[in-house]
Each structure stands twice: as structure tokens, then as C-alpha cells.
N, CA and C of each residue as an Amber inpcrd file, in Angstrom:
protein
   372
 101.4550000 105.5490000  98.9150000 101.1070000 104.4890000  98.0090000
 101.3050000 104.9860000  96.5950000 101.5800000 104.2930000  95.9520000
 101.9860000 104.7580000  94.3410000 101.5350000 103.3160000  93.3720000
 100.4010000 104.4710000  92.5340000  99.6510000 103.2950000  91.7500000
 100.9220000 103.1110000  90.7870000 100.6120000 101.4630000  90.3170000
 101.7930000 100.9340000  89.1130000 100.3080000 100.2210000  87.9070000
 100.4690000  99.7470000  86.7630000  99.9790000  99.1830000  86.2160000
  99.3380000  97.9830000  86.6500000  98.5900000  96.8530000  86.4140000
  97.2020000  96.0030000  86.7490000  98.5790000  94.6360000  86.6690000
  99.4510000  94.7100000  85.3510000 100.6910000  94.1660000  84.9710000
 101.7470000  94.0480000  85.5740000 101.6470000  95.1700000  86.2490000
 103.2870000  95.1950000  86.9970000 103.6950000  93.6960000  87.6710000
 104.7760000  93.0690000  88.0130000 104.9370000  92.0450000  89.0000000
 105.2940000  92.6400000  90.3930000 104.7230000  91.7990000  91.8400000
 104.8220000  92.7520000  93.0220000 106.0530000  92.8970000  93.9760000
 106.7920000  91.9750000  93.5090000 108.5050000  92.3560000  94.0080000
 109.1120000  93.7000000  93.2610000 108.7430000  94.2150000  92.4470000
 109.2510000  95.4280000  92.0010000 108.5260000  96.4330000  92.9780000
 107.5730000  96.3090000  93.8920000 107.1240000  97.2280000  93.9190000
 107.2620000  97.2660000  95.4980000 108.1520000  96.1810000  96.3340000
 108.5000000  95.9640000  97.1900000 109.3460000  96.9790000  98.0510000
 110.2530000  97.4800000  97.8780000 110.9780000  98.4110000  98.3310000
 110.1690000  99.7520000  97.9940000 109.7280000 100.5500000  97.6420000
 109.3520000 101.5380000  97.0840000 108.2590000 101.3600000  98.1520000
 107.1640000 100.4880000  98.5050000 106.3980000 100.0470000  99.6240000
 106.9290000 100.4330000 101.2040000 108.1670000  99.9820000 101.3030000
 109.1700000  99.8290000 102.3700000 108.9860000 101.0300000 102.7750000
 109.4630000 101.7230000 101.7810000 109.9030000 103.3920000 101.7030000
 108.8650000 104.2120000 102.3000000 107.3810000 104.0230000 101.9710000
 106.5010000 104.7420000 102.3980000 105.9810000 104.0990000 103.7910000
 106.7200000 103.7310000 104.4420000 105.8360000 102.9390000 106.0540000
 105.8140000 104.3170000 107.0340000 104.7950000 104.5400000 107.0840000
 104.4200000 105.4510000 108.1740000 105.5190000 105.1090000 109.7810000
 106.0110000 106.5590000 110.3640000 106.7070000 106.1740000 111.9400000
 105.3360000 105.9600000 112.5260000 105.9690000 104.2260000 113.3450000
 104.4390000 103.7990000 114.6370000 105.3570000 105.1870000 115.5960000
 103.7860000 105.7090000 115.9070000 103.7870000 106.1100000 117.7660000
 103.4510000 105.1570000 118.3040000 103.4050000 105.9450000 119.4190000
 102.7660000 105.0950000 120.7100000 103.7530000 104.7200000 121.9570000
 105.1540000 104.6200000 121.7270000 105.9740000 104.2080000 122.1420000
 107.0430000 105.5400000 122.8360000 107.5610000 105.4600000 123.6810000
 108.1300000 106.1430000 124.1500000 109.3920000 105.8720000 123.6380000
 110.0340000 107.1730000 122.8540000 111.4560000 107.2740000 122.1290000
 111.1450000 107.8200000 120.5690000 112.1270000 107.4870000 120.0560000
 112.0790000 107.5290000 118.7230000 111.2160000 106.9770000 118.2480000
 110.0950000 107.1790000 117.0870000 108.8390000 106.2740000 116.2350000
 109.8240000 105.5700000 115.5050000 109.4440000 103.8110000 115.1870000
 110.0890000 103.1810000 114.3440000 109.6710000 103.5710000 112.8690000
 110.7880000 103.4950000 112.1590000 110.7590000 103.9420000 110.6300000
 110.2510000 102.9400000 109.7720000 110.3180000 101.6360000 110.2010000
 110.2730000 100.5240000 109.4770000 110.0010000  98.9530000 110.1320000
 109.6220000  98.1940000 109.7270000 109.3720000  96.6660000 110.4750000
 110.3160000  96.2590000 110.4830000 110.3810000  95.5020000 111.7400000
 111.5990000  94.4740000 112.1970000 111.8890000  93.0790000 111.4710000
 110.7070000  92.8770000 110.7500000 110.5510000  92.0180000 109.6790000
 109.5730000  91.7820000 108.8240000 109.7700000  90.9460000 107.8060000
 108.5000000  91.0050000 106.3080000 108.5490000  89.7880000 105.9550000
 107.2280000  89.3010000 106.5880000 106.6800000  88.0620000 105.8640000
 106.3090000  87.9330000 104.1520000 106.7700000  87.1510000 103.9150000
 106.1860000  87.2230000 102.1030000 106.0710000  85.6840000 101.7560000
 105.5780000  85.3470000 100.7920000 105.5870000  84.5540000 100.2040000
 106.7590000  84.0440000  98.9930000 106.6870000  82.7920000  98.4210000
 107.3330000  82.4440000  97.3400000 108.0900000  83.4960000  96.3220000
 107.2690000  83.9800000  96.6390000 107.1600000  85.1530000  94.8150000
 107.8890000  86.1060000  94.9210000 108.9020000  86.1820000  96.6100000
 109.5870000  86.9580000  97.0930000 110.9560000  86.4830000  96.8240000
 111.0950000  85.1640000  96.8560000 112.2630000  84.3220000  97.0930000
 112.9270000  84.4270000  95.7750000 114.3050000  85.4680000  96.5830000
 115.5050000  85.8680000  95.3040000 116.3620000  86.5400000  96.2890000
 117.3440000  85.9900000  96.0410000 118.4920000  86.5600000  97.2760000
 119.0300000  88.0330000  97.1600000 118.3340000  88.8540000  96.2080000
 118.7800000  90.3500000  95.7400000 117.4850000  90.8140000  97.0150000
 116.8010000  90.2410000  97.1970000 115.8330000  91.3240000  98.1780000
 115.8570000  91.1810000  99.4590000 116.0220000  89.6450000  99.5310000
 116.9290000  89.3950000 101.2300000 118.2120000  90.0890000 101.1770000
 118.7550000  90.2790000 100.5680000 120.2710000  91.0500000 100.7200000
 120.0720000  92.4420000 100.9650000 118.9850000  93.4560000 100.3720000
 117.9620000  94.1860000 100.5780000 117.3280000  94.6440000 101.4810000
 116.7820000  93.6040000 102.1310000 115.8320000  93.9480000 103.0530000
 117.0620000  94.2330000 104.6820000 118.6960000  92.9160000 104.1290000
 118.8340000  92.8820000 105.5840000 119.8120000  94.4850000 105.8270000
 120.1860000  94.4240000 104.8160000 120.7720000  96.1170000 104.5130000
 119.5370000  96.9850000 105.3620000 118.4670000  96.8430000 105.6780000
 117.5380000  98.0590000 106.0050000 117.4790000  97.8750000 106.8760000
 118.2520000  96.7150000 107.6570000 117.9070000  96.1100000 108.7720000
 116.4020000  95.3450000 109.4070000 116.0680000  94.8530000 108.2880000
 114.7390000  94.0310000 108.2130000 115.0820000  92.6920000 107.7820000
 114.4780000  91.6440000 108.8450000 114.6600000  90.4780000 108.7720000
 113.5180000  89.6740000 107.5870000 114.3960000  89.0860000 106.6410000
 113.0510000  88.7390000 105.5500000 113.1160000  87.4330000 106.1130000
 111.3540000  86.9280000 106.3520000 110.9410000  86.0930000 106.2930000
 109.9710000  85.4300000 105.1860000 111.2470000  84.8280000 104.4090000
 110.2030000  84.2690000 102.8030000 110.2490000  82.9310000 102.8490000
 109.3490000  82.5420000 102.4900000 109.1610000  81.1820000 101.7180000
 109.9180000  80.5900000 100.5880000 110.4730000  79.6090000 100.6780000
 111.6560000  79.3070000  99.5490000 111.0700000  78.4900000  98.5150000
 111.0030000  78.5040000  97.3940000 110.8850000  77.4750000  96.6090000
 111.0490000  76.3150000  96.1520000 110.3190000  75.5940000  95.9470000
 110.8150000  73.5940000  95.9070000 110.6290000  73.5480000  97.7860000
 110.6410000  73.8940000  98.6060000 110.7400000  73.6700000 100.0830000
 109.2610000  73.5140000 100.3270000 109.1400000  72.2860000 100.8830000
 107.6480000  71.8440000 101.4670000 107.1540000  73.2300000 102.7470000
 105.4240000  73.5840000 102.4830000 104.9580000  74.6340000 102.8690000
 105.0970000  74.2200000 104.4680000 105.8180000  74.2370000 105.5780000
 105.3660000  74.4310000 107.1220000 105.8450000  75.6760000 107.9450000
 106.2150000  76.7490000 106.8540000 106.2410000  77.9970000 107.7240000
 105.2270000  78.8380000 108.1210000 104.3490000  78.4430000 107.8640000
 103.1400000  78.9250000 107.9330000 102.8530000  80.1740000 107.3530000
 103.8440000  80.1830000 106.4720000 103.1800000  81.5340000 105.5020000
 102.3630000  81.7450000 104.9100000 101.2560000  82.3330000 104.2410000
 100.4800000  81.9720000 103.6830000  98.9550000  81.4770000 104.0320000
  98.6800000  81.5620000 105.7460000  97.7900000  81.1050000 106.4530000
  96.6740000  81.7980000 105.8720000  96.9510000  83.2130000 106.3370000
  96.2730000  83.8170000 106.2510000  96.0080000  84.4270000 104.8640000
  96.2090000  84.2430000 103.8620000  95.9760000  84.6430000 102.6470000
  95.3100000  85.4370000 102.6390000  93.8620000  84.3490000 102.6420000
  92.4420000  84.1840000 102.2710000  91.5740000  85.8410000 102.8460000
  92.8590000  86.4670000 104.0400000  92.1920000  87.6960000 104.3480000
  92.5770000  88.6090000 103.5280000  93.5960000  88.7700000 102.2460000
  93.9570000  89.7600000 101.5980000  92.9120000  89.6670000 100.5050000
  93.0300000  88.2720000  99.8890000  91.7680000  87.6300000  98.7270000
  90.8800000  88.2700000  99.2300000  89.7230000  87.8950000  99.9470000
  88.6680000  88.5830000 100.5870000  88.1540000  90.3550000 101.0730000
  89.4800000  91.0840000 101.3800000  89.2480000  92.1330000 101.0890000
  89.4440000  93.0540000  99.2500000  90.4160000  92.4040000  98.7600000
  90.8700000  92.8040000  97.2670000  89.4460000  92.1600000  96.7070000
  88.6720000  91.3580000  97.1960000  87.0310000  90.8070000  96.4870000
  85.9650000  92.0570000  97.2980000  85.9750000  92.7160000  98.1820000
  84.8780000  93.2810000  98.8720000  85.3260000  94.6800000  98.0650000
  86.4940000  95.0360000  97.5280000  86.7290000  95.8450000  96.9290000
  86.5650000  96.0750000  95.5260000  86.2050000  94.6380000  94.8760000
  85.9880000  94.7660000  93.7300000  84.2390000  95.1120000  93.4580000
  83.3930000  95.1530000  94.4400000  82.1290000  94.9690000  94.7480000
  82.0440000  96.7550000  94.5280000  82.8480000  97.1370000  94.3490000
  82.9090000  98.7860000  93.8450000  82.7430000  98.9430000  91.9200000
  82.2970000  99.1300000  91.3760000  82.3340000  99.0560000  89.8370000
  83.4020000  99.9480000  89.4890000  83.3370000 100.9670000  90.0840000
  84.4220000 102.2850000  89.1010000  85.6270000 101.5360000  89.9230000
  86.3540000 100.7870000  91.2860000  87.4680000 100.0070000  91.4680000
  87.7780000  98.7760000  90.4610000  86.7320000  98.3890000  89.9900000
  87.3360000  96.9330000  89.3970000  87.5190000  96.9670000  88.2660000
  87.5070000  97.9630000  87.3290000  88.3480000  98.6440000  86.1150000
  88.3730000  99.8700000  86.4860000  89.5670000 100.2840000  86.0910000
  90.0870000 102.0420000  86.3270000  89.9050000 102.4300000  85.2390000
  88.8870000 103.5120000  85.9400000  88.0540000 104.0360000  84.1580000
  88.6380000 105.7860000  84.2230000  89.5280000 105.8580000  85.4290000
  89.7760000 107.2750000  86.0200000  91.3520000 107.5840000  85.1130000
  91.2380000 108.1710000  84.4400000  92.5270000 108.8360000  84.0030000
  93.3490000 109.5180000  85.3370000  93.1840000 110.2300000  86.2740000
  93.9340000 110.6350000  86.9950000  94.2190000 109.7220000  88.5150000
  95.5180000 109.7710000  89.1990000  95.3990000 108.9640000  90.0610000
  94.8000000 109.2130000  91.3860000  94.8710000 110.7790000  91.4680000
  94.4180000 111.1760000  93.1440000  92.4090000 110.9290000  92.8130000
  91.9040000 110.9000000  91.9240000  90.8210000 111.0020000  92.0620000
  90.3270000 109.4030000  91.7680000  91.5580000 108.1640000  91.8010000
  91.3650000 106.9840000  91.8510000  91.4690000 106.1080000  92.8510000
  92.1820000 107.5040000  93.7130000  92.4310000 107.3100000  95.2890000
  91.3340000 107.5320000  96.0050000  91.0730000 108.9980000  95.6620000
  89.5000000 108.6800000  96.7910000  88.9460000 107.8120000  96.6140000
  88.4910000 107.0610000  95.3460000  87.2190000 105.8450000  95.0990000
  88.0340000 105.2580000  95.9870000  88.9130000 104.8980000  96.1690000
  89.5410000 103.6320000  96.7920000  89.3650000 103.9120000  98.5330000
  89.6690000 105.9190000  99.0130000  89.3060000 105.4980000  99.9330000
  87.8680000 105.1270000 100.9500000  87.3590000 106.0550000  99.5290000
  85.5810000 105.8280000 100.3860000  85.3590000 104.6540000 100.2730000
  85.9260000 104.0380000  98.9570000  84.9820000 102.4840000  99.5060000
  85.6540000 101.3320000 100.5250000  86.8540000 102.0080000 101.0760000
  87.5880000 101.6030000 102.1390000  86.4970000 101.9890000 103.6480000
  86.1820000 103.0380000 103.7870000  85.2130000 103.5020000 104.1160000
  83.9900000 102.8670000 104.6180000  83.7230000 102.8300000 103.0690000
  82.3930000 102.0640000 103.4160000  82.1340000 100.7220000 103.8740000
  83.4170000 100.1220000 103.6340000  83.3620000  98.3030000 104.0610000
  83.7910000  98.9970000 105.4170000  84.2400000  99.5290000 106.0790000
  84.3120000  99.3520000 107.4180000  83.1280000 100.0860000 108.2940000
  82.3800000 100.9130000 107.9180000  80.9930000 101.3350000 108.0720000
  80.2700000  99.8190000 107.8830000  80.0610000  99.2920000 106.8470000
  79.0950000  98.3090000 106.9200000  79.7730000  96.9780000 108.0460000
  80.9670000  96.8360000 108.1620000  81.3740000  95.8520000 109.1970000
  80.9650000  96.3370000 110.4480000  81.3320000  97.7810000 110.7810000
  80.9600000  98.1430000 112.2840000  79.4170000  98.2990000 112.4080000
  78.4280000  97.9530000 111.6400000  76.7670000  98.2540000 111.4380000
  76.7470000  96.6500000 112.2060000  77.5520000  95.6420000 111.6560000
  76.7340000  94.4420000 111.6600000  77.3810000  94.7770000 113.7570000
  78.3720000  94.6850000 113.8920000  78.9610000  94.7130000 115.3850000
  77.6970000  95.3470000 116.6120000  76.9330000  96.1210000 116.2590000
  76.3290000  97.6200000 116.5060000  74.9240000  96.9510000 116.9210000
């Protein structure tokens, strides 16, 4: 993961994302390097990153613009909103008051941490 500015726009930061996908195990053979495809939204739709993506051999599945919503992209939003909000429930996450980045990483991962500690409490 590689922090960018609060500013940045998130198609720049799209490929560089790509780049860091962990090989899945689990599978007998070679670990895959990369997804077979990438859902995105609107904000994706520019034929330089589908041209992009199919070069990597990744099928982009984007949402086009002016095109009425029934791809169902976008369903699930509300679960990225909702965790990027349980994360802001951190004070030192919801302004970066940390000059350095690895020590902006741990905050990020303990309190990754801790929302899944307090989810598996309520299960328990």
C-alpha cells in the first residue's frame, strides 16, 4: 500500500494498487498474480485504463457514463462508506498528524484490529 495525499484523484492510484495484489494460495499450481477482473465505478470510465487493465489481462468491469445505473455496480458501496466511517472513529486516523508513513501505518493497522476484535466480541 502506498500512502498518496487526502487530494490525490483515485484512478491515478489504480495501477500502482494492481501492482501490489498479493499471490492467492490455496490452489493447486501456480498462485494467481492478479484478478481476473475489476469492478469500478464511473470515476473509472476512460478508455486509457480499460486498454490497461486488458493488457494485464484483467477484464474491466466499469460503469460508463450518461448510461442508466443496472449493472449493479455500486450495490454495495455503502460497505466501503461504513468501514472508511468506523475508521474515522480513530482521532489520530481522521487527520494525519504523523509526519512519517510506517508509523501511520500501524495506527491504521491496530485500529483495523480493533474493529475486528470488537465485531468478533459482539458474534462471541
Amino acid at each position: 500500500m502506498s500512502l498518496t495525499g487526502g487530494n490525490r484523484n483515485d484512478v491515478t492510484q489504480l495501477l500502482p494498487l494492481l501492482d501490489k495484489v498479493p499471490p492467492v494460495a490455496g490452489v493447486v499450481g501456480r498462485p494467481r498474480r492478479r484478478p481476473d477482473m475489476l469492478f469500478a465505478d464511473r470515476g473509472y470510465d476512460h478508455d486509457k485504463y480499460r486498454r490497461l487493465l486488458w493488457q494485464r489481462g484483467i477484464r474491466p468491469v466499469i460503469a460508463e457514463r450518461g448510461q442508466p445505473h443496472g449493472s449493479g455496480l455500486g450495490i454495495f458501496r455503502w460497505v466501503v462508506e461504513r468501514t472508511i466511517s468506523w475508521l474515522h472513529g480513530f482521532r489520530r486516523l481522521r487527520i494525519r498528524w504523523e509526519r512519517r508513513d510506517d508509523i501511520h501505518e500501524a495506527f491504521l493497522g491496530l485500529a483495523a484490529c480493533l474493529i475486528t476484535h470488537r465485531h468478533v466480541q459482539r458474534l462471541c
